[in-house]
DOMIVO-352216 format. One record per atom (N, C-alpha, C): atom name; residue in one letter; x, y, z; residue number from 0. Coordinates in Angstrom, 1 decimal. Layout:
<rec at="CA" aa="A" xx="X" yy="Y" zz="Z" i="NUM"/>
...
//
This chain:
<rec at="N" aa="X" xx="-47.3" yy="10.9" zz="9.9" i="0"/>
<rec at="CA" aa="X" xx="-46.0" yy="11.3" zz="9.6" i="0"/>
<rec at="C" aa="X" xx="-45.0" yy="10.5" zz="10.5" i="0"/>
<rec at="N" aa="X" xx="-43.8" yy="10.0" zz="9.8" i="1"/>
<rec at="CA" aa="X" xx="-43.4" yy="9.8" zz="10.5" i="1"/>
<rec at="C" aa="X" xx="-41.8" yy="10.2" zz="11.1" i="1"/>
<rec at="N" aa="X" xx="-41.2" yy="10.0" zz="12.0" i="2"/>
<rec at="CA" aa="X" xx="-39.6" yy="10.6" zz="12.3" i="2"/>
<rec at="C" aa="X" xx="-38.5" yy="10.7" zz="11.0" i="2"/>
<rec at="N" aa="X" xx="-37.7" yy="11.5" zz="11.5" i="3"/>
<rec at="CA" aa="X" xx="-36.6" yy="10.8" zz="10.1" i="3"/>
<rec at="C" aa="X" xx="-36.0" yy="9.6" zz="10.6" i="3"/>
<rec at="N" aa="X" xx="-35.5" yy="9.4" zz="12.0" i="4"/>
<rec at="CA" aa="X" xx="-34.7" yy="8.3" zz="12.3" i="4"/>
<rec at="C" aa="X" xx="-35.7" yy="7.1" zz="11.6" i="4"/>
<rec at="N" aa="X" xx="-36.8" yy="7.1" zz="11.5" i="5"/>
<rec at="CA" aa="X" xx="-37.8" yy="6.0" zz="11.3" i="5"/>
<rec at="C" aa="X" xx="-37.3" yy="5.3" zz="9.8" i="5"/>
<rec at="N" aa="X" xx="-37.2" yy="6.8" zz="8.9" i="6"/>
<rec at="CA" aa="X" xx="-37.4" yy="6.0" zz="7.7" i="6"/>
<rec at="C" aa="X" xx="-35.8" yy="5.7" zz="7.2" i="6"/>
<rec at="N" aa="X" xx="-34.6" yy="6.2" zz="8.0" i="7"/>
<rec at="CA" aa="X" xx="-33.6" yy="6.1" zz="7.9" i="7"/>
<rec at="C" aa="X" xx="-33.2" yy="4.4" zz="8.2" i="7"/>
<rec at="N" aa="X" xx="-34.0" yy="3.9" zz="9.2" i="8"/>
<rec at="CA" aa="X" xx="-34.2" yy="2.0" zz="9.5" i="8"/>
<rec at="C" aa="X" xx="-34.6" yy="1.8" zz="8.8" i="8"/>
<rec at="N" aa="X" xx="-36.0" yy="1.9" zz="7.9" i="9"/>
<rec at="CA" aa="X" xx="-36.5" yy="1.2" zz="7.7" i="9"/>
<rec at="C" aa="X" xx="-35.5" yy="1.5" zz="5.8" i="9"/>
<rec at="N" aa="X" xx="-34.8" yy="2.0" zz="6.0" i="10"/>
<rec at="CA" aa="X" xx="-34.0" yy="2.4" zz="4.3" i="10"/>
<rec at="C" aa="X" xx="-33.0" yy="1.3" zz="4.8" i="10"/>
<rec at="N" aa="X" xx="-32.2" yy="0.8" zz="6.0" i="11"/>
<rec at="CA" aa="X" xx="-31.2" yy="-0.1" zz="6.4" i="11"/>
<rec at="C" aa="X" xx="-31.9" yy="-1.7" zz="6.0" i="11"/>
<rec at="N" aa="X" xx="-30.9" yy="-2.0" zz="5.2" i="12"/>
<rec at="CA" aa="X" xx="-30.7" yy="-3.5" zz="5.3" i="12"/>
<rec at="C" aa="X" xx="-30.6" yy="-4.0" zz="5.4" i="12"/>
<rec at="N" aa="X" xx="-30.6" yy="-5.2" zz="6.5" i="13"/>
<rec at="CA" aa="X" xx="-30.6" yy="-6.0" zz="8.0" i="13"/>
<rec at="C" aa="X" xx="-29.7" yy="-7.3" zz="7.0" i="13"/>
<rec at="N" aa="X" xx="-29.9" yy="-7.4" zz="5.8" i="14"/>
<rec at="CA" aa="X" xx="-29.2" yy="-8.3" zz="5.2" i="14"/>
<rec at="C" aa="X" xx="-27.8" yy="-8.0" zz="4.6" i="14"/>
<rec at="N" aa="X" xx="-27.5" yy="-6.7" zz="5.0" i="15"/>
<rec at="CA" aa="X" xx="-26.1" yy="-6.0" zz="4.2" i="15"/>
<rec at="C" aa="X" xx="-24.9" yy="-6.4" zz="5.3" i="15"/>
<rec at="N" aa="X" xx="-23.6" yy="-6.7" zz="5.0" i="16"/>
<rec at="CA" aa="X" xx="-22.8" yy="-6.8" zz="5.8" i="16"/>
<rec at="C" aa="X" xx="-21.8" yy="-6.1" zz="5.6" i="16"/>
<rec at="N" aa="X" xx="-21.5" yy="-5.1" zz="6.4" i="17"/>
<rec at="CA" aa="X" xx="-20.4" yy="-4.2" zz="6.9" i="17"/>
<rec at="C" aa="X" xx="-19.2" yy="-4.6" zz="7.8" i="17"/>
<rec at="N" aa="X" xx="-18.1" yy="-3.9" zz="7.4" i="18"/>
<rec at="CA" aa="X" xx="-16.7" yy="-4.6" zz="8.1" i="18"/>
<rec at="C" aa="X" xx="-16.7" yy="-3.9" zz="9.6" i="18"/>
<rec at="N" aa="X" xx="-17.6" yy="-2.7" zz="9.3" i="19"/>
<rec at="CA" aa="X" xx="-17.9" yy="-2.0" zz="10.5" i="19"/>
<rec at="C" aa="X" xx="-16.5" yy="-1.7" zz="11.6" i="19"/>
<rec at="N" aa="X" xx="-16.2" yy="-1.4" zz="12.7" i="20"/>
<rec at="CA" aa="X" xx="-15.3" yy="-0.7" zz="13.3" i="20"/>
<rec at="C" aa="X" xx="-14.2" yy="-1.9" zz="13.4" i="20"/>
<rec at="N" aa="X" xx="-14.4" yy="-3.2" zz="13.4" i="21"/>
<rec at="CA" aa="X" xx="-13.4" yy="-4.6" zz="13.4" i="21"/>
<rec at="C" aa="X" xx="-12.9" yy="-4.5" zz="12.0" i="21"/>
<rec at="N" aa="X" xx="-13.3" yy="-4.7" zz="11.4" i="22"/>
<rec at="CA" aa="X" xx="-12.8" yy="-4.1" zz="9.5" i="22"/>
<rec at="C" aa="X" xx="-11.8" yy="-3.5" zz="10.1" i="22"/>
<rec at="N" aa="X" xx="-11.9" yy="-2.0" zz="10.2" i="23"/>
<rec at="CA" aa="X" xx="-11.3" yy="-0.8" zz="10.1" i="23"/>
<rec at="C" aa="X" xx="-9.8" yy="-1.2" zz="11.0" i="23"/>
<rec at="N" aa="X" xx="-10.4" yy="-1.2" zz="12.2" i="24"/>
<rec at="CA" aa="X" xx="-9.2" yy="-1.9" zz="13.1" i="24"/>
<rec at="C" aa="X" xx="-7.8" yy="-2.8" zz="12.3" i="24"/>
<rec at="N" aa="X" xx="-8.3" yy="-4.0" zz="11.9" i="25"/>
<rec at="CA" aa="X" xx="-7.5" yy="-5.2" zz="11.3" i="25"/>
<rec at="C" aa="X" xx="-6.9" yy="-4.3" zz="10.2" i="25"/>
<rec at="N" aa="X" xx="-7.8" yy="-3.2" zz="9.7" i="26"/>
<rec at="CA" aa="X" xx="-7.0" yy="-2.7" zz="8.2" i="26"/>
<rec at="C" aa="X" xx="-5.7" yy="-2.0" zz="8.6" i="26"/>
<rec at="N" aa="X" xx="-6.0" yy="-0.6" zz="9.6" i="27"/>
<rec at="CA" aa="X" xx="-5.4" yy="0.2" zz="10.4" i="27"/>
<rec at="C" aa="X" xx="-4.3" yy="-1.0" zz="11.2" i="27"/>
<rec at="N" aa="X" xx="-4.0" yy="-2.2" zz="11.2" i="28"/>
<rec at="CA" aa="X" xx="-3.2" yy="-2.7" zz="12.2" i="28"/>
<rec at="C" aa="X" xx="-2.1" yy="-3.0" zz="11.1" i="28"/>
<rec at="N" aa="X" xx="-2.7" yy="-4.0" zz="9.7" i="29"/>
<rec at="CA" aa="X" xx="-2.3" yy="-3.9" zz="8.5" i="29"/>
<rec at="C" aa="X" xx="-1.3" yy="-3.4" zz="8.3" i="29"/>
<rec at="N" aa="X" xx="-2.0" yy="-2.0" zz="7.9" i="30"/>
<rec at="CA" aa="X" xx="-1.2" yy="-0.4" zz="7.8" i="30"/>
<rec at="C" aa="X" xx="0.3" yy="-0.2" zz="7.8" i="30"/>
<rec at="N" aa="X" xx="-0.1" yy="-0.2" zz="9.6" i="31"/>
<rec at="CA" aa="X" xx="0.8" yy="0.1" zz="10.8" i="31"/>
<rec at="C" aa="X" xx="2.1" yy="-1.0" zz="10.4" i="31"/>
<rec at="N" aa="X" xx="1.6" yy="-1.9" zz="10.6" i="32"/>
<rec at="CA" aa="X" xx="2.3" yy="-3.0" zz="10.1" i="32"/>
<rec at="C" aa="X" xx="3.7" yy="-3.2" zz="9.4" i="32"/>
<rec at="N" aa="X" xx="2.7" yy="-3.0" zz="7.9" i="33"/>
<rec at="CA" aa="X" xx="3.6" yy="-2.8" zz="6.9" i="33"/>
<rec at="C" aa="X" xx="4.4" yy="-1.5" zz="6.5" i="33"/>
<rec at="N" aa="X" xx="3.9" yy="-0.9" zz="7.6" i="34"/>
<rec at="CA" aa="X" xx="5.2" yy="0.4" zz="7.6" i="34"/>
<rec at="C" aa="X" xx="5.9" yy="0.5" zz="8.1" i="34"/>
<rec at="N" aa="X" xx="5.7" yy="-0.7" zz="9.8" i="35"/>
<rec at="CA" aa="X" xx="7.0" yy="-0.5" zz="10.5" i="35"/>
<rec at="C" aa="X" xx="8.0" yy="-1.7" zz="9.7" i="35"/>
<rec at="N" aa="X" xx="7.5" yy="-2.0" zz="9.2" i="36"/>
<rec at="CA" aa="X" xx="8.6" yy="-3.5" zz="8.4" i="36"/>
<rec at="C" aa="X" xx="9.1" yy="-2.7" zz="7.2" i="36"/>
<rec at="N" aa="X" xx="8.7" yy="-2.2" zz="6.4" i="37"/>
<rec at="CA" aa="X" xx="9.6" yy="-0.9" zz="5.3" i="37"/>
<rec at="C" aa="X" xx="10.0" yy="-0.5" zz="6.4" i="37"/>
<rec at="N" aa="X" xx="9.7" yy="0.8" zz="7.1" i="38"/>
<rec at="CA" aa="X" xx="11.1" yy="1.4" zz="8.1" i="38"/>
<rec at="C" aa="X" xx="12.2" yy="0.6" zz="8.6" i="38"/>
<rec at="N" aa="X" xx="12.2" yy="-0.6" zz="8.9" i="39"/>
<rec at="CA" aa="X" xx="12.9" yy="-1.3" zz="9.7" i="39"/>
<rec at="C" aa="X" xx="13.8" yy="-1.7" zz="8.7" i="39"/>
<rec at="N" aa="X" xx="12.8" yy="-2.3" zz="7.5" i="40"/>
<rec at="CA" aa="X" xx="13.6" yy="-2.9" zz="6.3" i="40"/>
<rec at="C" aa="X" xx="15.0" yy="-1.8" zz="5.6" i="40"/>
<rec at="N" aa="X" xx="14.1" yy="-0.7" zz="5.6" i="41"/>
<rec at="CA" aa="X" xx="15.3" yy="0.1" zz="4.9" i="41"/>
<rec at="C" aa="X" xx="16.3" yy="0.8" zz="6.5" i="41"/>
<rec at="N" aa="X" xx="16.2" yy="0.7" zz="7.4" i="42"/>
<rec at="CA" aa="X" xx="17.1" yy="1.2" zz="8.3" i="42"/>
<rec at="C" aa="X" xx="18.2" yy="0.0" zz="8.2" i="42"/>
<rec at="N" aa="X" xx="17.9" yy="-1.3" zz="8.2" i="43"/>
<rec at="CA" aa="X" xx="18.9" yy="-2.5" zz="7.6" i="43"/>
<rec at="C" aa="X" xx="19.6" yy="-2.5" zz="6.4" i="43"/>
<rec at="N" aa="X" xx="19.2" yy="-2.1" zz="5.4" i="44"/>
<rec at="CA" aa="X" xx="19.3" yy="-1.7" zz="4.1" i="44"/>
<rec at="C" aa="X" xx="20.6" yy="-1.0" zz="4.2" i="44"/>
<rec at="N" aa="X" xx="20.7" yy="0.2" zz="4.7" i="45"/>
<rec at="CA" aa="X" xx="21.2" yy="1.4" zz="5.0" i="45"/>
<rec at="C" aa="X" xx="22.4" yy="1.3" zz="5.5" i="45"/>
<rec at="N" aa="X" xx="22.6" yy="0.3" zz="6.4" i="46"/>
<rec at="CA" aa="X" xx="23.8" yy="-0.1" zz="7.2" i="46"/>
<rec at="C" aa="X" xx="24.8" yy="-1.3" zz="6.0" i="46"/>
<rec at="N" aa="X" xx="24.2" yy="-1.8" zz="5.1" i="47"/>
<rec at="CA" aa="X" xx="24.7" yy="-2.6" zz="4.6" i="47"/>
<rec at="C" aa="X" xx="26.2" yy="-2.1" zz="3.7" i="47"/>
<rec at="N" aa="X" xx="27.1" yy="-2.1" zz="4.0" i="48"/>
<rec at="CA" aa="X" xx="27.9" yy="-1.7" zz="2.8" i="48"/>
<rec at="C" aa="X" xx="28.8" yy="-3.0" zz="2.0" i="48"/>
<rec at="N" aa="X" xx="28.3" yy="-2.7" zz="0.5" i="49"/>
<rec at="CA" aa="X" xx="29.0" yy="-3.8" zz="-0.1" i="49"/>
<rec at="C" aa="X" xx="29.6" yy="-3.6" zz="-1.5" i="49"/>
<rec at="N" aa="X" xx="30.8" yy="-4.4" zz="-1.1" i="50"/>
<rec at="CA" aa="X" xx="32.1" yy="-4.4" zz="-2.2" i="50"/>
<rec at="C" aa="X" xx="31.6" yy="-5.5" zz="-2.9" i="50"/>
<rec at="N" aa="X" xx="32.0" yy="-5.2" zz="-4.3" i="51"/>
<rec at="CA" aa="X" xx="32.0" yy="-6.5" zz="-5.4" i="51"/>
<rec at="C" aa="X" xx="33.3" yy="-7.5" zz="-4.9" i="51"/>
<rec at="N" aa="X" xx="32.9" yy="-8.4" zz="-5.2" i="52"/>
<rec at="CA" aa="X" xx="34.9" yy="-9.2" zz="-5.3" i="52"/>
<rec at="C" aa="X" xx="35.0" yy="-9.2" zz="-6.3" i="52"/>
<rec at="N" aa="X" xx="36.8" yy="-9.2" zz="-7.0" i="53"/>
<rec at="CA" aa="X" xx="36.3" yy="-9.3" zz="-7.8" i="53"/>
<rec at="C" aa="X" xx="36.7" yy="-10.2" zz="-8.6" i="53"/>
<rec at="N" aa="X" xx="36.9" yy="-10.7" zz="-10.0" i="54"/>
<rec at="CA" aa="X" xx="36.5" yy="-11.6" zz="-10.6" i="54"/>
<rec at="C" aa="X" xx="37.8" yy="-12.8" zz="-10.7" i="54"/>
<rec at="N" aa="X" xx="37.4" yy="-14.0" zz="-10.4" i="55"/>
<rec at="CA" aa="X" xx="38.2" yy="-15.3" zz="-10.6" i="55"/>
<rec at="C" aa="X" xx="39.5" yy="-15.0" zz="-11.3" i="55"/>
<rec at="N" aa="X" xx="39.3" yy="-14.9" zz="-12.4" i="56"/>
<rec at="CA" aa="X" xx="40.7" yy="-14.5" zz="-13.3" i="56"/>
<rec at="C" aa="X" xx="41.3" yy="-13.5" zz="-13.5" i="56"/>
<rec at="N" aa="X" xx="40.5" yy="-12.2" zz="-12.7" i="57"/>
<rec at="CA" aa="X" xx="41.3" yy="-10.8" zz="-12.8" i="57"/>
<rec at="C" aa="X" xx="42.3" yy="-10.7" zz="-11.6" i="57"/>
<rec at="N" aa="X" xx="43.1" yy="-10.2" zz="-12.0" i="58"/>
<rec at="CA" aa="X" xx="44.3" yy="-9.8" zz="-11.1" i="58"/>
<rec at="C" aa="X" xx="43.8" yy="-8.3" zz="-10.2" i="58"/>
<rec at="N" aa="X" xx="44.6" yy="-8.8" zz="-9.1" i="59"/>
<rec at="CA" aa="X" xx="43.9" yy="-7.6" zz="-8.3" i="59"/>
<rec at="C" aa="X" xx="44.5" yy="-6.0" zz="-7.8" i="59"/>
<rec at="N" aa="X" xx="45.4" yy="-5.7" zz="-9.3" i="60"/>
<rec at="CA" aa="X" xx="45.5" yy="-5.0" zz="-9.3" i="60"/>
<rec at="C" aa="X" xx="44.7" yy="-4.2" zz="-10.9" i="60"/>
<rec at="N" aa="X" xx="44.4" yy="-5.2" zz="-11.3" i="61"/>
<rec at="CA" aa="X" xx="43.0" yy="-4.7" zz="-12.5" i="61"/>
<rec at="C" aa="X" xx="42.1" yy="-4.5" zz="-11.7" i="61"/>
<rec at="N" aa="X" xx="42.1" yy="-5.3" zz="-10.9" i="62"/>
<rec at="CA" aa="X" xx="40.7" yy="-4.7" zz="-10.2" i="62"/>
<rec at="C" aa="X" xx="40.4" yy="-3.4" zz="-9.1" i="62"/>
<rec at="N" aa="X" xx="41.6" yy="-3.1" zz="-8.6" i="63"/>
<rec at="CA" aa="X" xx="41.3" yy="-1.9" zz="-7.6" i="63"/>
<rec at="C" aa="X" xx="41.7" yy="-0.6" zz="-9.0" i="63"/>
<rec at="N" aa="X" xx="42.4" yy="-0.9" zz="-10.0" i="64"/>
<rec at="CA" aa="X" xx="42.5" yy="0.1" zz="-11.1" i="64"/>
<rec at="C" aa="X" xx="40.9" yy="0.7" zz="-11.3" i="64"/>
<rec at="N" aa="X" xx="40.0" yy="0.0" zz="-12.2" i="65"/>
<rec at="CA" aa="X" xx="39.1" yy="-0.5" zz="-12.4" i="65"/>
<rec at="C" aa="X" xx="38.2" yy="0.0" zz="-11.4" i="65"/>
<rec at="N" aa="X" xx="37.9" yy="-0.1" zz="-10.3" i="66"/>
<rec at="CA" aa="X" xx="36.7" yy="0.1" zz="-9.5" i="66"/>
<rec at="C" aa="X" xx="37.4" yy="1.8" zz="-9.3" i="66"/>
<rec at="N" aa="X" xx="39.0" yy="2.2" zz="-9.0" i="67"/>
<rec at="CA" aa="X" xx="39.0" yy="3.3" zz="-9.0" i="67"/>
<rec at="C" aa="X" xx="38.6" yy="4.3" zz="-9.5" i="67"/>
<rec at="N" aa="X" xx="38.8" yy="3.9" zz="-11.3" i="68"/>
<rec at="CA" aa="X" xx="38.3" yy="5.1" zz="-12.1" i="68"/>
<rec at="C" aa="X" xx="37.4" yy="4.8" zz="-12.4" i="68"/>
<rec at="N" aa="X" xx="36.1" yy="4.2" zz="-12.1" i="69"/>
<rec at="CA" aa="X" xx="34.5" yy="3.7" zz="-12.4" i="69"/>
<rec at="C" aa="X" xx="34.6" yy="3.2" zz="-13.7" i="69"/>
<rec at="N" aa="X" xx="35.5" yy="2.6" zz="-14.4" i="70"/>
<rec at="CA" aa="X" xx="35.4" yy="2.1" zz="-15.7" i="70"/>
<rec at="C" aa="X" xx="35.1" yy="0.4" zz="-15.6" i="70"/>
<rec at="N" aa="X" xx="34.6" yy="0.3" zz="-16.4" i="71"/>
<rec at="CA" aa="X" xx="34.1" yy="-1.3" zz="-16.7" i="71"/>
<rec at="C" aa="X" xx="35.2" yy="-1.9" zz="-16.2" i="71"/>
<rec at="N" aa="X" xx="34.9" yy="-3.2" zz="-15.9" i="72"/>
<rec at="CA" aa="X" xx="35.6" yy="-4.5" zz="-15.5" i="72"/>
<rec at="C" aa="X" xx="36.3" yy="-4.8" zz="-17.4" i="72"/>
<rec at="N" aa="X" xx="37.5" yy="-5.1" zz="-17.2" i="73"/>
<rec at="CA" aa="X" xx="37.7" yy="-5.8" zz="-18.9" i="73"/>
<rec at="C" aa="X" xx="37.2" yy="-7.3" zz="-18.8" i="73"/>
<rec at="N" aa="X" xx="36.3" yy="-7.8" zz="-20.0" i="74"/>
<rec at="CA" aa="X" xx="36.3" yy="-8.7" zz="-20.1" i="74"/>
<rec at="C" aa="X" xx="37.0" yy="-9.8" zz="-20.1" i="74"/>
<rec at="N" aa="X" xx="37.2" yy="-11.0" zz="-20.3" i="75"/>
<rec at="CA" aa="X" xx="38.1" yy="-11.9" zz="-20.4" i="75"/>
<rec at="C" aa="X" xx="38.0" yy="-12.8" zz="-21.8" i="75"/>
//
């Protein structure tokens, strides 16, 4: 008879390749990574505030009308 740990080797694959705890690491750094760069990204995001200008041939008092009451730009 033999152990379990025995047949548990001899069931291992000496030819299989595993990412094993270095895999995991690189993945988990990945991760980390890519989440401090979204956080960072949208805390920049966040601060940004931006006005249209507005259009070449509109007069600018069509235009502060216009952006006041949220109605469309008139075409030209």
């Amino acid at each position: 008879m033999h152990p379990a740990g025995v047949e548990l080797l001899a069931a291992l694959d000496t030819n299989k390749v595993t990412p094993g705890i270095l895999g995991f690491l690189v993945f988990a750094a990945l991760g980390a990574g890519t989440w401090w760069i979204l956080k960072s990204m949208n805390r920049s995001l966040g601060k940004v505030d931006f006005v249209e200008a507005p259009e070449p041939g509109q007069l600018p008092e069509q235009a502060t009308a216009a952006e006041s009451t949220g109605e469309p730009k008139p075409q030209p």
